[in-house]
DSSP file (Angstrom, degrees, kcal/mol; ACC not computed):
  #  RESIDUE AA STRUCTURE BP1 BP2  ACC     N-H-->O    O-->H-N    N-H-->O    O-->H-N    TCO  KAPPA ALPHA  PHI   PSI    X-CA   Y-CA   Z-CA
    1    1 A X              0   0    0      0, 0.0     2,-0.3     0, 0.0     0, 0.0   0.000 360.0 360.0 360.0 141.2   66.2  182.3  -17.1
    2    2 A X        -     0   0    0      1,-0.1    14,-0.2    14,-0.1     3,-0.1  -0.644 360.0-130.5-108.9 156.7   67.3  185.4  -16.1
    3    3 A X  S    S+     0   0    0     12,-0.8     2,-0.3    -2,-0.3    13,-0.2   0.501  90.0   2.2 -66.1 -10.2   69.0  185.4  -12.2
    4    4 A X  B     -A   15   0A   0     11,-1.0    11,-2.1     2,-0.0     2,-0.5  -0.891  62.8-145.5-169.8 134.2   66.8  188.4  -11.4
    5    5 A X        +     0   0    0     -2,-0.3     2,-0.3     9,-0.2     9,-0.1  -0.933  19.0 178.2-130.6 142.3   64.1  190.5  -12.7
    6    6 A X        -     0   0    0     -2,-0.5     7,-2.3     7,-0.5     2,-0.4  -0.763  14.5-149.4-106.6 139.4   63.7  194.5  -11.9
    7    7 A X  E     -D   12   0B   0     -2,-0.3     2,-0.3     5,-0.2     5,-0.2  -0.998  14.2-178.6-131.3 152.0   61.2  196.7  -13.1
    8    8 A X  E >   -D   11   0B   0      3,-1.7     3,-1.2    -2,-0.4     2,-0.2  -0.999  60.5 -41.2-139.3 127.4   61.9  200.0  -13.5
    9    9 A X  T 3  S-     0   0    0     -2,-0.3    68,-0.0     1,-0.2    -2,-0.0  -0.568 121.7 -28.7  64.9-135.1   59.5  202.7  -14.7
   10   10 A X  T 3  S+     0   0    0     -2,-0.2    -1,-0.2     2,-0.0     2,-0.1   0.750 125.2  74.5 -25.6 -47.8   57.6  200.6  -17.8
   11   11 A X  E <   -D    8   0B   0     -3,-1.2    -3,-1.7    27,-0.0     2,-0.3  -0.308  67.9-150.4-112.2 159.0   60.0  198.5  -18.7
   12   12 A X  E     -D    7   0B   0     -5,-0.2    25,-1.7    -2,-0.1    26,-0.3  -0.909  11.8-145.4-125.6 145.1   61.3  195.4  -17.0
   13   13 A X  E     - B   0  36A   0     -7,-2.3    -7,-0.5    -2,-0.3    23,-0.2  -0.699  14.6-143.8-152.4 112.1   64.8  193.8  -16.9
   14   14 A X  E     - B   0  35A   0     21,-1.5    21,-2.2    -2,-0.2     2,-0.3   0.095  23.8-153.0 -90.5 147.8   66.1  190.8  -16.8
   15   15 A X  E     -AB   4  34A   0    -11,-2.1   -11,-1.0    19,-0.2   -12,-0.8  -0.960   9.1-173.3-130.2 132.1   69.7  190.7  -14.4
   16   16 A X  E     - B   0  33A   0     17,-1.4    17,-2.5    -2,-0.3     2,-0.3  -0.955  15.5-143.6-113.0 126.7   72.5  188.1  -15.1
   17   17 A X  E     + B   0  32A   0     -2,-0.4     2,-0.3    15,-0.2    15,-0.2  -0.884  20.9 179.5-108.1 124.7   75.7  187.9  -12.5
   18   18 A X  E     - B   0  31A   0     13,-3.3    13,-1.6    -2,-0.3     2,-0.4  -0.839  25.0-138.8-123.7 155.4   79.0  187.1  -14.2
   19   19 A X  E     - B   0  30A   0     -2,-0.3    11,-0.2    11,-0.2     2,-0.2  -0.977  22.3-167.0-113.2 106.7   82.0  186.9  -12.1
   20   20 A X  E     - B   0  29A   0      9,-3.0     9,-3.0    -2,-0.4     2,-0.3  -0.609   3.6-170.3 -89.4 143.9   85.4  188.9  -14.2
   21   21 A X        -     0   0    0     -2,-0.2     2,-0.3     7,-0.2     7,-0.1  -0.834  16.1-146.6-147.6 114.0   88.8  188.3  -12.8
   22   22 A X    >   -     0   0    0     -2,-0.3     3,-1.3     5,-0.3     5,-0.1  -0.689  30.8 -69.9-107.3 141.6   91.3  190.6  -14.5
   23   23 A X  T 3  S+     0   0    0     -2,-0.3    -1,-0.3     1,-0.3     3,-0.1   0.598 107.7   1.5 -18.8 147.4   95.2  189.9  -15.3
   24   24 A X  T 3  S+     0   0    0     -3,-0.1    -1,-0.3     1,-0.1     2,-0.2   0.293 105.9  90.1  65.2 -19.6   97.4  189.7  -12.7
   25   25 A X    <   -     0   0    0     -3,-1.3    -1,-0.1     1,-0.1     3,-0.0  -0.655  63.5-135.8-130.4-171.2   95.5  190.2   -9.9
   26   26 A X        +     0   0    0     -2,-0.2     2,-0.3    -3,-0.1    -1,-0.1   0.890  69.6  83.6 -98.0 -23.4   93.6  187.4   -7.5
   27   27 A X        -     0   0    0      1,-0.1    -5,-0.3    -5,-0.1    28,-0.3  -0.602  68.2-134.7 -98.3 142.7   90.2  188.5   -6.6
   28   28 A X  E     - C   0  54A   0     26,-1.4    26,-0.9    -2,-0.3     2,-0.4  -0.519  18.7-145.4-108.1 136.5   87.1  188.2   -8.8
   29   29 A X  E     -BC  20  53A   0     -9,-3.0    -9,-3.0    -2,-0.2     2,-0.3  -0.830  19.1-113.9-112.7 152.8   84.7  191.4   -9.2
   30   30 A X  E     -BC  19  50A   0     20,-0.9    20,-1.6    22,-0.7     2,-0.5  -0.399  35.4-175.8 -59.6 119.3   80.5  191.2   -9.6
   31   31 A X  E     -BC  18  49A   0    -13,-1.6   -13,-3.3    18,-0.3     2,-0.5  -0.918  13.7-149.1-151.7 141.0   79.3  192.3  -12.8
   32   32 A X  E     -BC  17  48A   0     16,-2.6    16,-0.9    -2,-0.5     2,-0.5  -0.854   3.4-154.4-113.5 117.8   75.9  192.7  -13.7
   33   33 A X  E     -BC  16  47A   0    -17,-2.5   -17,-1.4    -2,-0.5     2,-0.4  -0.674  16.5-158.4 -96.9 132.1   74.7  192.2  -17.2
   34   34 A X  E     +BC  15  46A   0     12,-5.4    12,-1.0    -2,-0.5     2,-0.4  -0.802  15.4 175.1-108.8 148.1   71.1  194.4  -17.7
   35   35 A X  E     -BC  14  45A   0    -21,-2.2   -21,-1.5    -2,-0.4     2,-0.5  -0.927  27.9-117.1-140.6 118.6   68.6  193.2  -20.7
   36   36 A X  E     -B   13   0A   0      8,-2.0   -23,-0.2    -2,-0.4    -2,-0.0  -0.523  11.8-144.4 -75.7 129.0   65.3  194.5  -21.5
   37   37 A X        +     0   0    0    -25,-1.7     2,-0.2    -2,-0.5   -24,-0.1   0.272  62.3  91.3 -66.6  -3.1   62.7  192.6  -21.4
   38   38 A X  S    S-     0   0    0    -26,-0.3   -27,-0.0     1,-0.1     0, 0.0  -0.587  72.8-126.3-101.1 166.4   60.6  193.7  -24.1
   39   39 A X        +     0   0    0     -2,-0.2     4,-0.1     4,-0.1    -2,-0.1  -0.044  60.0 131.4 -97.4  14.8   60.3  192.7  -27.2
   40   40 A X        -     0   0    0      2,-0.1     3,-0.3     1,-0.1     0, 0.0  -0.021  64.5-117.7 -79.0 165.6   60.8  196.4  -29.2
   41   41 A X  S    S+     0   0    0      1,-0.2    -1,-0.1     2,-0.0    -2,-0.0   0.303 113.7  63.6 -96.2  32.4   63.2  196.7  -31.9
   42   42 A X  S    S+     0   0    0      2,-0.0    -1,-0.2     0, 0.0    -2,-0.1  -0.537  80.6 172.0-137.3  59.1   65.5  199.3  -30.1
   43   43 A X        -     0   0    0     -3,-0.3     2,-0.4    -4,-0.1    -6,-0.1  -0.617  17.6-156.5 -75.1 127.3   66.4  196.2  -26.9
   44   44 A X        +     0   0    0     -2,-0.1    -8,-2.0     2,-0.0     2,-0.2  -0.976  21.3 174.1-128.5 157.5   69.0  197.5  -24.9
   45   45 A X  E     -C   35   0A   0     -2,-0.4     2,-0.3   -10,-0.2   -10,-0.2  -0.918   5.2-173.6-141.9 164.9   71.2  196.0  -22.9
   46   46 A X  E     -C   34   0A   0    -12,-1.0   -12,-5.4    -2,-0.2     2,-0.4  -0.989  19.8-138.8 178.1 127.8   74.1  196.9  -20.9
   47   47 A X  E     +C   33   0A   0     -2,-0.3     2,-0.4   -14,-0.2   -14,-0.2  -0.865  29.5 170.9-102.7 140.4   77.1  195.4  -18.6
   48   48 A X  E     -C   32   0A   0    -16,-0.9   -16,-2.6    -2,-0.4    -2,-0.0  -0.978  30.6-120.5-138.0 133.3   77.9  197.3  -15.3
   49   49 A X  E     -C   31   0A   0     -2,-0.4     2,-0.5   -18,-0.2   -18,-0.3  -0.220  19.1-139.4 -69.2-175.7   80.3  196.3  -12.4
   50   50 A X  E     -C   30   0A   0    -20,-1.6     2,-2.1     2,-0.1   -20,-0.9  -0.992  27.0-115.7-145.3 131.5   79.0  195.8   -8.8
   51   51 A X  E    S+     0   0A   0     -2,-0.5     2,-0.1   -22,-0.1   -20,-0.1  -0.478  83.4 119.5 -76.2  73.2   81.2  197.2   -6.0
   52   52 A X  E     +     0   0A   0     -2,-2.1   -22,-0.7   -22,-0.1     2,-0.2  -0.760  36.5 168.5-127.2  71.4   81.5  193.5   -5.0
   53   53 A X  E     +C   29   0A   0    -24,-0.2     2,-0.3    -2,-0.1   -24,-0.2  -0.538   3.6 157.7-104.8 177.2   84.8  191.4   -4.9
   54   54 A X  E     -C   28   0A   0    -26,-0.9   -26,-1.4    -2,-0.2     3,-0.1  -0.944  44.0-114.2-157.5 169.9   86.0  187.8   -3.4
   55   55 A X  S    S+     0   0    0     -2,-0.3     2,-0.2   -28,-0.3     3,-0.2   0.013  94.0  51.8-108.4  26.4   88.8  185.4   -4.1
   56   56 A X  S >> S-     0   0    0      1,-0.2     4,-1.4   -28,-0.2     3,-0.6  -0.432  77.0-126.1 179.6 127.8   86.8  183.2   -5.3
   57   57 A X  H >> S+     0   0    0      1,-0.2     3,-1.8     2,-0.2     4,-1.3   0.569 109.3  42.9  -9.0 -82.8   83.8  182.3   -7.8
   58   58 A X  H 3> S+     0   0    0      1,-0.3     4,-1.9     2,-0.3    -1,-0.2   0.835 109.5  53.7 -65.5 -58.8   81.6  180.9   -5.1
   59   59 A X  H <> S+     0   0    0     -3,-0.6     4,-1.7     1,-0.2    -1,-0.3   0.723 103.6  52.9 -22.7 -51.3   82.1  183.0   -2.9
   60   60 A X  H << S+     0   0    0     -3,-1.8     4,-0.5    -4,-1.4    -2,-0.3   0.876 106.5  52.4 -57.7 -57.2   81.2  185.7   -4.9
   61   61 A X  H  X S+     0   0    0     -4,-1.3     4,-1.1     2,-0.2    -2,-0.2   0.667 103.6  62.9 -67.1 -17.5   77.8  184.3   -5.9
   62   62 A X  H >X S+     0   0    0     -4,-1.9     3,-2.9    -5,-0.3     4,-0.7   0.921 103.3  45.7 -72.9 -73.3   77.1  183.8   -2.5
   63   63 A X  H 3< S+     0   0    0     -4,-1.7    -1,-0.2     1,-0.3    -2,-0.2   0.491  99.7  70.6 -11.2 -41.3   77.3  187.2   -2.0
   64   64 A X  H 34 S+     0   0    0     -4,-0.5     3,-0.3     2,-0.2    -1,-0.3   0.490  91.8  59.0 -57.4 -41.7   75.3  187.9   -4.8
   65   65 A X  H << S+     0   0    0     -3,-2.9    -2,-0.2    -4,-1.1    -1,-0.2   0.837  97.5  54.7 -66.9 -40.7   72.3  186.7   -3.3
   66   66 A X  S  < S+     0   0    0     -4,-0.7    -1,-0.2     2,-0.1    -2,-0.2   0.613  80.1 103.2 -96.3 -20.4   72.1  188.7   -0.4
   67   67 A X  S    S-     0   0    0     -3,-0.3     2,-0.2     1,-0.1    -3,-0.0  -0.325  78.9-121.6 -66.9 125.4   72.3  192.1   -2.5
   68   68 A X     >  -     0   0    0      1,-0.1     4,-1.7     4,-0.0    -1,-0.1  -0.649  13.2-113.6 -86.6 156.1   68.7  193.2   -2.4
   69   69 A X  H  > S+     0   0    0      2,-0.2     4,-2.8    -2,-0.2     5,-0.4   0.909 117.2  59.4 -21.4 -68.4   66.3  193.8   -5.3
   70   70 A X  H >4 S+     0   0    0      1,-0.3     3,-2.0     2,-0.2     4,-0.4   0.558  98.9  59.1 -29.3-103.2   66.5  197.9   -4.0
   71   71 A X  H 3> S+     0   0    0      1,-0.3     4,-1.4     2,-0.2    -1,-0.3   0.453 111.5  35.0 -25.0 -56.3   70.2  198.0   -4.5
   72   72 A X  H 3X S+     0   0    0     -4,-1.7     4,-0.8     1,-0.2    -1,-0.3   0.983 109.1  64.7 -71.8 -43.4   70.0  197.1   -8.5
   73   73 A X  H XX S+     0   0    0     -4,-2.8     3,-2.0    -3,-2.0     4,-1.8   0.939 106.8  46.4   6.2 -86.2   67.1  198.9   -8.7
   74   74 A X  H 3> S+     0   0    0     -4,-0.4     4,-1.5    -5,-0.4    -2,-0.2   0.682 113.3  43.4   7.9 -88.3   69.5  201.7   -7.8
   75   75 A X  H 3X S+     0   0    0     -4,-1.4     4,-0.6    -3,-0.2    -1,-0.3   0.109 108.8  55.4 -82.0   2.0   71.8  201.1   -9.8
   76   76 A X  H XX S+     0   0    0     -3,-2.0     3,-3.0    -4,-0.8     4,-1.8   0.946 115.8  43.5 -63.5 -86.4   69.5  200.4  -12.9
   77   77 A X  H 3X S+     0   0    0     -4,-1.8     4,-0.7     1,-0.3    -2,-0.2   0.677 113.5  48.1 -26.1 -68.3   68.0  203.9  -12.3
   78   78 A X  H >< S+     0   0    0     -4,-1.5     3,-1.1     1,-0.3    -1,-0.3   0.757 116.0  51.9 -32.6 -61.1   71.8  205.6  -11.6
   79   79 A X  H << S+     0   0    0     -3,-3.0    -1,-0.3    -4,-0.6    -2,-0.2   0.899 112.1  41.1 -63.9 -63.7   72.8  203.4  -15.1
   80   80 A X  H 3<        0   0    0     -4,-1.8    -1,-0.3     1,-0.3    -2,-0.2   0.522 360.0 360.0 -81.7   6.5   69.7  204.9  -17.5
   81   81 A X    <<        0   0    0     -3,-1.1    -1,-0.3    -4,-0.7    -2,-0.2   0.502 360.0 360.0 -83.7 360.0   70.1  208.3  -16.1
């Protein structure tokens, strides 16, 4: 089940929230992983970060909830351009 779904234009797309925390450092960044919902045989999909950090997983997700629908929208659009 996908943590969000957006539509944009036609198509619809299912949003997944992963939390990355890269070498070395402490704070864990938002990334949002995009998959189209349709069944075609050309499915794309697509990871982007979101100008989101915490120091910690929970934190993070909390955070994550309050982001509105607009705002990935957005950044869908911004993405497929």
């Amino acid at each position: 089940m996908p943590w969000r779904v957006i539509a944009h234009g036609e198509q619809v797309w299912h949003v997944d929230v992963v939390a990355e925390r890269r070498a070395n450092t402490g704070a864990w960044q938002l990334v949002l992983a995009f998959r189209a919902a349709s069944e075609q045989p050309r499915k794309r999909s697509f990871w982007t970060p979101y100008p989101l950090v915490a120091t910690s997983k929970s934190s993070l997700f909390i955070q994550a909830e309050r982001i509105p629908d607009a705002a990935i929208a957005q950044l869908l659009a911004e993405r497929l351009a």
